[in-house]
N, C-alpha and C positions, 0 to 999 in steps of 0.2 A: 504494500500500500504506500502508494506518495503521500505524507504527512501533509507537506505542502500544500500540495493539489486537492489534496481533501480537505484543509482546512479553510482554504482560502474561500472569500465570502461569495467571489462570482460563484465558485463548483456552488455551494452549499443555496443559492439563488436558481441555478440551474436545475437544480434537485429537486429542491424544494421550495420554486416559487410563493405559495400560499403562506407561510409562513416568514417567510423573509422579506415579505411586502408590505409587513406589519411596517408603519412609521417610527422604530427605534429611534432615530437620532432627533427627533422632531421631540419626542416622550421624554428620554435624555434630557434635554435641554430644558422641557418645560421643569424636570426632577430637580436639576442643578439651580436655575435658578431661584427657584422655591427655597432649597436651601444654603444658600447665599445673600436671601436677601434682606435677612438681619445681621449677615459679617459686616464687620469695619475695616477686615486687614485685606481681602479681596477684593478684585475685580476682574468678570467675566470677557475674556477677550473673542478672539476669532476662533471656529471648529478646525479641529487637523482633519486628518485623514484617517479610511480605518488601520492605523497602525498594526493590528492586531487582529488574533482571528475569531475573536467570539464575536457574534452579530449581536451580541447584546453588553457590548463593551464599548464605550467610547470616551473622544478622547476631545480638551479643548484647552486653547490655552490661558492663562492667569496670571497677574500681575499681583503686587501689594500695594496698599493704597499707600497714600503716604502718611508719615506718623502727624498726628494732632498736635499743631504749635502751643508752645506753652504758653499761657492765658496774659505771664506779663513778659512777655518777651518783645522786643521791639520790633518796629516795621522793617528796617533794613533786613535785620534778621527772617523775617516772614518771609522776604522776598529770596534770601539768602536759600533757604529750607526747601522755598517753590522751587525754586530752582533746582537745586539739588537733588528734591523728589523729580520732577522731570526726567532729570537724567538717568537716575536709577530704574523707572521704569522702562526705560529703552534700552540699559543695559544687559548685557547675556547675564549678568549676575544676579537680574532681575526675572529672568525667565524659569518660571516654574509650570507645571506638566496639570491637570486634573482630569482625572479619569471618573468614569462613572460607569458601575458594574449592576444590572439588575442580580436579586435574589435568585440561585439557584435551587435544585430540588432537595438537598442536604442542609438546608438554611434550617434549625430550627431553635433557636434561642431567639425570643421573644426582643420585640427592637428597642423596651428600655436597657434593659442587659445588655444587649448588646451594643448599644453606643458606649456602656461601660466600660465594656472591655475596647473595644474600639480605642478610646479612650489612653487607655493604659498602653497598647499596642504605638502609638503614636509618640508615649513618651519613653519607648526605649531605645537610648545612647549606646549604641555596641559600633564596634568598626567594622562590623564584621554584615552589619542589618544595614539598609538601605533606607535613612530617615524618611520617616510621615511628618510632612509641617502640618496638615489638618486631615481631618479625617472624620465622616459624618454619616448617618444615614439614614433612610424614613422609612415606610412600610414598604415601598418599589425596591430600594437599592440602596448603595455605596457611595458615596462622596471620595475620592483621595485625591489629597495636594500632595508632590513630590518635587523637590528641584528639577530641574530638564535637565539631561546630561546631555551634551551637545554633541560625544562621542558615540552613545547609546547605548547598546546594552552589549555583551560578549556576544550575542548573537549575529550582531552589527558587526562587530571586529572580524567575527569570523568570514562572513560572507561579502566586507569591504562596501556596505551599503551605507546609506542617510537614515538614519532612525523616523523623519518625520514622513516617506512612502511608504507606500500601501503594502501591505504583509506580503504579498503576491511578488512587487515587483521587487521589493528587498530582500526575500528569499527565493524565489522561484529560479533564479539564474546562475549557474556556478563561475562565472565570470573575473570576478576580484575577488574569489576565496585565498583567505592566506592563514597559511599553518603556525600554529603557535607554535615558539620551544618548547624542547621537552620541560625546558626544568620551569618555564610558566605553567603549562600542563599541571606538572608536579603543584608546584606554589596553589596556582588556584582551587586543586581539588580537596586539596590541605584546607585552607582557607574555604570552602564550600562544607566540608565536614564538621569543621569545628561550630560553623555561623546555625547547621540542623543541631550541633548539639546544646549551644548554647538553648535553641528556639524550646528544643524538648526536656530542658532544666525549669526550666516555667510550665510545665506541663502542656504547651503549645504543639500543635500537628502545623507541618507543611506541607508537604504536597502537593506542591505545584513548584517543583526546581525546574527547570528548562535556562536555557544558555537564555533565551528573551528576558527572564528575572532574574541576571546576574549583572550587574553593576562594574568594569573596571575602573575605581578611582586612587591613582598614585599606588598604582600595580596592589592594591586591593580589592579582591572579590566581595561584594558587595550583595546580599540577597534582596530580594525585594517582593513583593504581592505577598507579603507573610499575613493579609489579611482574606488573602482568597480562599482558606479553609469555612472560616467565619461563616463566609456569607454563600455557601454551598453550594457553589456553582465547579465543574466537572475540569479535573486536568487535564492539559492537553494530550497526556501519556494514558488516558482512562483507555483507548480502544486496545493497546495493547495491554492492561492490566486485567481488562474484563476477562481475554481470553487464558489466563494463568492462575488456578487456582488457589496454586500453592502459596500464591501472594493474600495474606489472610488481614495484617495488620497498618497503619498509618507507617511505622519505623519501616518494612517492608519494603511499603509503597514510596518512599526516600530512598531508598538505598538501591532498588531498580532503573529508578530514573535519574539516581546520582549516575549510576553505570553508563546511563546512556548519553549522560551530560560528558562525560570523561571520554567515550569513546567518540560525541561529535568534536570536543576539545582537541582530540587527536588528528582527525580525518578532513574537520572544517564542512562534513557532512552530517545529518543525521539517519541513522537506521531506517528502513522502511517497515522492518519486521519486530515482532517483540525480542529476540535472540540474533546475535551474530552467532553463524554458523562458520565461518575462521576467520581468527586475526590475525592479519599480518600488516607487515609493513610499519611492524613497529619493534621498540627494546621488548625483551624477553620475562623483563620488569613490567612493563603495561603489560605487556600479553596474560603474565599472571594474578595482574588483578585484574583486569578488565573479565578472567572466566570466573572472578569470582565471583562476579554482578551482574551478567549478561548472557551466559549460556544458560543452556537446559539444564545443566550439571548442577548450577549452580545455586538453583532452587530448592536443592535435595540435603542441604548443609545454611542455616540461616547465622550471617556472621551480624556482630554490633560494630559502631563506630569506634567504640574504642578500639577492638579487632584489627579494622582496614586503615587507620593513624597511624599502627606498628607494622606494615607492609611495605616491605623492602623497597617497593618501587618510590617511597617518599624518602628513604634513608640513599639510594641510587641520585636520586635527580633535585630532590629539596636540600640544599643546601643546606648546613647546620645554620650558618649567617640567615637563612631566610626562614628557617620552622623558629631560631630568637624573637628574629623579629616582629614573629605573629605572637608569639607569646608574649613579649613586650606590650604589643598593641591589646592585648584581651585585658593588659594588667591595669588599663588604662577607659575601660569601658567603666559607664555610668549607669551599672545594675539599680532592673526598678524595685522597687520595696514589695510589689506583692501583683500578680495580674487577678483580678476579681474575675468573679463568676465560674471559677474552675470545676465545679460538677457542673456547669453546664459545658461547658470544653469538654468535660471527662464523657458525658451522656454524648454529645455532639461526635468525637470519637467512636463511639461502639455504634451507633446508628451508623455510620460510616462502613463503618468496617462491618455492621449484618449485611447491610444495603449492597455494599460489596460481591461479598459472599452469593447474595441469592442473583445479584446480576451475572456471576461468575457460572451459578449452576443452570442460570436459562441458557445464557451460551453454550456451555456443553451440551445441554441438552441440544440444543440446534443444531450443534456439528452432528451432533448423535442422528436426527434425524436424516441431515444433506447425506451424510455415509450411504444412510439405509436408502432413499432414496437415489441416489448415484449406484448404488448393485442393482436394486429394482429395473432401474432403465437400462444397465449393461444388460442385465441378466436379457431383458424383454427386447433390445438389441441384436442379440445372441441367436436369440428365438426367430426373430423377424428374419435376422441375414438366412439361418441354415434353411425357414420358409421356401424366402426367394430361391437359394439353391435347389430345394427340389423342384418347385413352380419351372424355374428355367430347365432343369434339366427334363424334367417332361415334355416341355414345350420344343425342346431340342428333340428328343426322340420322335416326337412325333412328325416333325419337321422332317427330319432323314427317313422315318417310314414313309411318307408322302412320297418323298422323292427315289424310294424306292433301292436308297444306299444299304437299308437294310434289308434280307430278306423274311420273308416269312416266317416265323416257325418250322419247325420239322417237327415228323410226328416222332412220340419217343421211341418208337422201335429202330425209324434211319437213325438217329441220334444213337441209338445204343449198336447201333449198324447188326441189328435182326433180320434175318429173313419176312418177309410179309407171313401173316397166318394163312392160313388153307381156305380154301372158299369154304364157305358153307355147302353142306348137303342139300 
């Protein structure tokens, strides 16, 4: 399956026009404004493009107002400030991102809670998280403000695109892919493991790593959409997770698609299938961890983070100077005192993960029936051809008796080369 192709919003309009005709970005927009229009620190600028592949994701851009002069401050000054705010809104220092996600089908913590935790998610300082300046949301969806990174996300680096084109035209082309070092490879998947561990010390799920929500800033990986469990709408990894059932848990569901982050990290491509069937083209280091998150094999043995930290391929290619200095940077993180609402996280979790499960067992079931059904038609195939073969070969015999190629019968006495019987008396 082309991930691409199939997530892109023309396929998924081609498909399934009726649904995709619905006015999202119209609905969007009237959702954002709604909730914007008691801030003071915002203002709603122009709509991007769809950056992204959910039809029910959008994206626009925002400025900050400027700060309220102080009451005895003088005019020169006021004028000083105007000015100054001016400038900063037209500066790229000024440019920040708001996206707005409707509710998915996994959404169920109730929206005063969950603006709580919301809330709390926005004020965590880690170097390793990709900051929330605001973050909101009402009974439709999601509010999130984020700085713009101008460079975009690792998925951007990899595939040498513009972050602000259309998902299609910034991945669909392999044109300016360019391969990262190994020993970046190494650093960021370092820095990607520790940023799920940090998340799953708060009792936090992710599940949604993709290279799209990975941040390069001053060669640190940077996680980002750490609110998209929250608001239960589907990873882009879900079609290949449905079909594996041995993937049962949230840590699971990380650490498969960390694999597959690691392995686009390597290649500047991503998988089509849920499993690489051989790696090459790479150290003998990557090759032995990448079977430990991405083959069939690998499902039958379930390792933790701390596990895949003490594998060789990071003590190989991560530099002692660069596993310091992510330790340095963690020692320097602005841990938050407590995230609220954690049985509803914790409930939020296990619904996930039944919801999981029983989407896991209708698909097998369905492969189970496509089998039975693909023998049925061989079989009835089988049937129909050896049919034809007799139909023609009769029609063939009869054809050559026509035509007299073949003879007659003989009676069985010639055949037996008998003399005739005796006349009758």
């Amino acid at each position: 399956m082309n991930t691409i192709l199939a997530s892109s919003l023309p396929t998924k309009k081609y498909i399934d026009p009726d649904s995709i005709s619905i006015p999202f970005h119209e609905i969007a927009h009237q959702n954002v404004t709604a909730l914007l229009k008691n801030e003071n620190n915002w203002v709603l600028k122009n709509s991007l493009n769809s950056m992204g592949w959910r039809a029910r994701k959008h994206y626009f851009k925002v400025v900050q107002k400027p700060h309220a002069c102080q009451k005895h401050g003088h005019l020169s000054k006021l004028e000083s400030q105007a000015s100054t705010s001016s400038y900063k809104e037209n500066s790229s220092d000024n440019e920040y991102l708001l996206t707005w996600t409707e509710f998915g089908q996994d959404k169920c913590i109730n929206d005063k809670e969950l603006n709580n935790i919301l809330k709390d998610l926005a004020s965590i300082k880690h170097p390793l998280i990709y900051p929330i300046e605001y973050i909101k949301c009402n009974e439709n969806g999601c509010l999130v403000i984020m700085k713009f990174h101008k460079d975009g996300s690792l998925k951007d680096l990899l595939c040498g695109s513009q972050p602000l084109n259309s998902f299609s035209t910034k991945y669909g082309t392999t044109k300016n892919r360019k391969q990262l070092p190994m020993k970046d490879v190494a650093l960021y998947s370092r820095q990607i493991l520790e940023g799920i561990k940090y998340l799953n010390s708060f009792g936090l799920a992710y599940g949604h790593l993709t290279t799209a929500n990975i941040f390069i800033d001053n060669g640190i990986a940077k996680l980002s959409a750490i609110e998209n469990f929250l608001l239960g709408v589907p990873s882009f990894y879900r079609p290949f997770i449905v079909q594996n059932s041995k993937i049962t848990t949230i840590e699971q569901v990380d650490l498969f698609i960390f694999g597959h982050v690691v392995f686009e990290m390597q290649s500047t491509y991503s998988l089509q299938e849920p499993f690489v069937r051989e790696i090459t083209d790479c150290p003998v280091a990557l090759k032995s961890f990448l079977e430990m998150l991405i083959t069939k094999e690998s499902l039958k043995t379930s390792f933790t983070i701390e596990q895949l930290l003490t594998h060789k391929f990071f003590g190989e290619f991560a530099t002692q100077k660069s596993i310091d200095a992510i330790h340095e940077s963690l020692k320097k993180e602005i841990s938050i005192a407590e995230i609220s609402g954690k049985n509803s996280i914790h409930n939020a979790i296990q619904k996930f993960e039944t919801r999981l499960k029983d989407e896991q067992k209708l698909v097998k079931s369905q492969k189970r029936v496509v089998r039975v059904q693909e023998m049925m038609t061989s079989e009835e195939k089988k049937q129909t051809k050896q049919k034809v073969c007799v139909i023609t070969l009769g029609r063939s015999l009869i054809t050559l008796r026509k035509k007299r190629l073949i003879s007659p019968p003989l009676p069985y006495y010639n055949m037996l080369q008998l003399p005739p019987p005796p006349p009758s008396p």
